[in-house]
C-alpha positions in Angstrom: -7.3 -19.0 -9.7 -7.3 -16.7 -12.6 -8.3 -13.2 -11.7 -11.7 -11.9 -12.9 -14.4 -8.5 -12.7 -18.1 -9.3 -14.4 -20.3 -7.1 -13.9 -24.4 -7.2 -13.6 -27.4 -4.5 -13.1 -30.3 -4.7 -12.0 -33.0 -2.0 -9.9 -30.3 0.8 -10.3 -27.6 -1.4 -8.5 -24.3 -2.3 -10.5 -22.4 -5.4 -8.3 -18.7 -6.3 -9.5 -18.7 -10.2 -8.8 -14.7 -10.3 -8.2 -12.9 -13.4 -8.1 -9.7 -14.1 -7.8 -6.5 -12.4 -5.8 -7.3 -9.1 -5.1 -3.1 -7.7 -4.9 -0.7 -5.6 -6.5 -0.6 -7.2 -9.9 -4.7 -6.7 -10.0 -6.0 -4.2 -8.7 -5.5 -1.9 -11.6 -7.5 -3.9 -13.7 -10.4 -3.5 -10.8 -9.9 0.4 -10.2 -10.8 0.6 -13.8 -13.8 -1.3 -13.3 -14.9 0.5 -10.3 -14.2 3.6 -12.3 -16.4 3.1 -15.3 -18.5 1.4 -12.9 -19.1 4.7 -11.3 -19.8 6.7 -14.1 -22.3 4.0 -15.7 -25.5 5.7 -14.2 -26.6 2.9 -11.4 -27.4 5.0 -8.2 -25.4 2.1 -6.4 -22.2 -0.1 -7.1 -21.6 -3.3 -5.2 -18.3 -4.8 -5.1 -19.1 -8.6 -4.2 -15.7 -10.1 -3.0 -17.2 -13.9 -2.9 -14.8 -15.4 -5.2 -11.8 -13.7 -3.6 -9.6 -15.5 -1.3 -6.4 -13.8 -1.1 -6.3 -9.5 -1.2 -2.9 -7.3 0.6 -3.0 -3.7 0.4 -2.8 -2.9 -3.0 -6.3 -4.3 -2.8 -7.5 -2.9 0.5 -6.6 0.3 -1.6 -8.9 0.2 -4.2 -11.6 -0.6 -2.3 -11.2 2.7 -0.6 -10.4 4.1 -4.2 -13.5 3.1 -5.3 -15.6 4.5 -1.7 -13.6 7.6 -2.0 -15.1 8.4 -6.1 -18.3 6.8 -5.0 -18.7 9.7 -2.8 -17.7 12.3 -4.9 -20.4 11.4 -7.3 -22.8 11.0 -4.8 -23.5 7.1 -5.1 -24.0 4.4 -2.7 -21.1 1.9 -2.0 -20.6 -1.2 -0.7 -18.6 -4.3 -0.5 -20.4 -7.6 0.5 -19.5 -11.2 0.7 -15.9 -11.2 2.0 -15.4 -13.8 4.1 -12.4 -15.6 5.9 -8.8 -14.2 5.1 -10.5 -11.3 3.1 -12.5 -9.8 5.8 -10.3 -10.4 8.6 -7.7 -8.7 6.7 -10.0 -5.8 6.2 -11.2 -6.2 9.8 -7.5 -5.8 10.7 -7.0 -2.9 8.2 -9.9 -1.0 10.2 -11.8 -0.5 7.3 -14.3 -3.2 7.2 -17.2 -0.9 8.4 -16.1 1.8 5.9 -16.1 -0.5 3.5 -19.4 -2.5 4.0 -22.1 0.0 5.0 -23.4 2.3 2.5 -23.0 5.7 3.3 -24.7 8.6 1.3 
Protein backbone atom coordinates (compact mmCIF):
# COMPACT_ATOMS: atom_id res chain seq x y z
CA UNK A 1 0.00 0.00 0.00
CA UNK A 2 1.33 3.21 -1.12
CA UNK A 3 1.92 5.71 1.65
CA UNK A 4 -0.48 8.74 1.90
CA UNK A 5 -1.44 12.20 4.32
CA UNK A 6 -4.79 14.12 3.06
CA UNK A 7 -5.91 16.45 5.04
CA UNK A 8 -9.58 17.94 5.84
CA UNK A 9 -11.15 20.80 8.19
CA UNK A 10 -13.97 21.38 9.41
CA UNK A 11 -15.50 23.30 13.00
CA UNK A 12 -11.84 24.33 13.87
CA UNK A 13 -10.57 20.62 13.71
CA UNK A 14 -7.73 19.67 11.07
CA UNK A 15 -7.72 15.44 10.92
CA UNK A 16 -4.66 13.77 8.85
CA UNK A 17 -6.40 10.70 7.26
CA UNK A 18 -2.97 8.56 7.12
CA UNK A 19 -2.82 5.54 5.25
CA UNK A 20 -0.28 3.43 4.58
CA UNK A 21 3.07 2.23 6.66
CA UNK A 22 3.66 4.52 9.19
CA UNK A 23 7.99 3.62 9.48
CA UNK A 24 11.27 4.95 8.97
CA UNK A 25 11.12 5.67 5.25
CA UNK A 26 7.67 7.85 6.12
CA UNK A 27 7.47 9.49 8.71
CA UNK A 28 9.27 12.53 7.54
CA UNK A 29 6.91 13.07 4.97
CA UNK A 30 4.14 12.96 8.05
CA UNK A 31 6.13 15.25 10.60
CA UNK A 32 5.92 17.81 7.89
CA UNK A 33 2.36 17.45 7.75
CA UNK A 34 1.80 17.45 11.32
CA UNK A 35 4.08 20.55 11.30
CA UNK A 36 2.21 22.76 8.88
CA UNK A 37 -0.75 21.10 10.25
CA UNK A 38 0.04 22.89 13.45
CA UNK A 39 0.59 26.17 12.34
CA UNK A 40 -2.54 26.17 9.94
CA UNK A 41 -4.87 27.94 12.63
CA UNK A 42 -7.46 24.84 13.48
CA UNK A 43 -7.63 24.86 17.42
CA UNK A 44 -7.38 20.94 17.02
CA UNK A 45 -5.34 18.42 14.79
CA UNK A 46 -6.52 14.86 14.45
CA UNK A 47 -4.26 12.33 13.19
CA UNK A 48 -6.71 9.48 12.03
CA UNK A 49 -4.46 6.25 11.63
CA UNK A 50 -7.51 4.09 9.91
CA UNK A 51 -5.71 3.30 6.84
CA UNK A 52 -2.55 2.30 8.61
CA UNK A 53 -1.64 -1.11 9.16
CA UNK A 54 1.92 -1.42 9.84
CA UNK A 55 3.91 1.68 12.06
CA UNK A 56 7.67 0.79 14.25
CA UNK A 57 9.21 3.44 16.02
CA UNK A 58 10.18 5.89 13.67
CA UNK A 59 6.40 6.25 13.59
CA UNK A 60 5.56 5.94 17.21
CA UNK A 61 7.99 8.99 17.15
CA UNK A 62 6.26 11.34 15.30
CA UNK A 63 3.27 10.87 16.80
CA UNK A 64 4.82 12.08 19.93
CA UNK A 65 6.62 14.80 17.66
CA UNK A 66 3.58 15.98 16.67
CA UNK A 67 1.87 15.89 20.75
CA UNK A 68 5.03 17.40 21.85
CA UNK A 69 4.58 20.92 19.14
CA UNK A 70 0.81 20.54 19.69
CA UNK A 71 1.47 21.54 23.10
CA UNK A 72 3.80 24.11 22.69
CA UNK A 73 1.30 25.98 20.64
CA UNK A 74 -1.40 25.38 22.85
CA UNK A 75 -3.70 23.02 20.55
CA UNK A 76 -5.59 19.98 21.07
CA UNK A 77 -4.18 16.54 19.83
CA UNK A 78 -5.29 13.43 19.22
CA UNK A 79 -4.86 10.25 17.33
CA UNK A 80 -8.05 8.11 16.56
CA UNK A 81 -8.80 5.00 14.65
CA UNK A 82 -5.79 2.74 15.22
CA UNK A 83 -6.76 -0.44 15.39
CA UNK A 84 -5.11 -3.98 15.45
CA UNK A 85 -1.14 -4.14 15.02
CA UNK A 86 -1.11 -0.21 15.23
CA UNK A 87 -2.64 0.21 18.53
CA UNK A 88 -1.33 -2.73 20.25
CA UNK A 89 1.96 -1.57 19.23
CA UNK A 90 1.30 1.75 20.68
CA UNK A 91 -0.41 0.01 23.69
CA UNK A 92 2.94 -1.85 24.07
CA UNK A 93 4.99 1.40 23.50
CA UNK A 94 3.00 2.91 26.62
CA UNK A 95 1.84 5.73 24.75
CA UNK A 96 -1.55 4.91 23.65
CA UNK A 97 -3.23 7.12 26.31
CA UNK A 98 -0.80 9.94 25.56
CA UNK A 99 -1.46 9.71 22.34
CA UNK A 100 -5.35 9.39 22.18
CA UNK A 101 -6.75 11.76 24.74
CA UNK A 102 -6.62 15.31 24.11
CA UNK A 103 -4.92 17.21 26.57
CA UNK A 104 -4.91 21.07 26.85
Amino acid sequence: MTFSVAGHSGNDVLTLHVAGDLDLATADELGREIATATGGGAGEVVVDLAGVRFIDSAGINVLLKGRRLADERHLRYRVTNATGLVRHVLELGGVWTHLTEPAR
